[in-house]
C-alpha positions in Angstrom: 0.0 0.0 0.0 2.6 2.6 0.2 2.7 2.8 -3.4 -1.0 5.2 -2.6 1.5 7.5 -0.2 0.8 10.9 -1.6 -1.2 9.6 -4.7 -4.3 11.8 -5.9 -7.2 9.3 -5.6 -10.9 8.2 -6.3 -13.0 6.5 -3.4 -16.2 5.6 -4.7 -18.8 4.4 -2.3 -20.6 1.0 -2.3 -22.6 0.3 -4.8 -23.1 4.4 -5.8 -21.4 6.7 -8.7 -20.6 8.9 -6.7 -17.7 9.2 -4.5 -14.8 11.7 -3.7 -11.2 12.5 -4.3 -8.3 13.4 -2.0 -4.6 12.6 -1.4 -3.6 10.1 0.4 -1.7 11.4 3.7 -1.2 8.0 5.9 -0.9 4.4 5.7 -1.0 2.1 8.8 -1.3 -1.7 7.8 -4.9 -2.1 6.0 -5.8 1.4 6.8 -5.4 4.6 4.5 -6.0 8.2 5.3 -7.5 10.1 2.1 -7.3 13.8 2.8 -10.4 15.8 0.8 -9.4 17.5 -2.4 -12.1 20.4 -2.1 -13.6 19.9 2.3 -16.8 21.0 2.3 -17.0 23.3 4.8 -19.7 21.8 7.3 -18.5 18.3 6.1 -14.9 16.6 6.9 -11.4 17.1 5.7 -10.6 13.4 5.5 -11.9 9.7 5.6 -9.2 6.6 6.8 -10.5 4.1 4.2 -10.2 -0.1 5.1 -8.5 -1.8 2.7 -10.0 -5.4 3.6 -13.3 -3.6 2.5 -12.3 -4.2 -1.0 -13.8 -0.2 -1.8 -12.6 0.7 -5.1 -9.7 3.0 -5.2 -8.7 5.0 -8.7 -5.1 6.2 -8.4 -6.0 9.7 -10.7 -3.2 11.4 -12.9 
């Protein structure tokens, strides 16, 4: 997983289109921290994503 460590990515949610993008910031074994590209400002600044989850990541250019 280190190969994500300050990779621009795409989490999309379960089963939805949608998702969001961030960089990732953190790794700690199956666990990675995706800071939020744009925060909204009454949302959050970050989500620590579960590998195991098999959630689909896009590493974006």
């Amino acid at each position: 997983m280190e190969f994500l460590n300050g990779k621009r990515v795409f989490i999309r949610r379960d089963g939805e289109e949608n998702g969001f993008d961030g960089v990732v910031t953190q790794i700690k074994g199956k666990w990675i921290y995706v800071a939020v590209a744009d925060p909204d400002p009454v949302g959050f600044d970050g989500i620590w994503v579960n590998t195991d989850l098999q959630r689909e990541i896009a590493v974006l250019k």
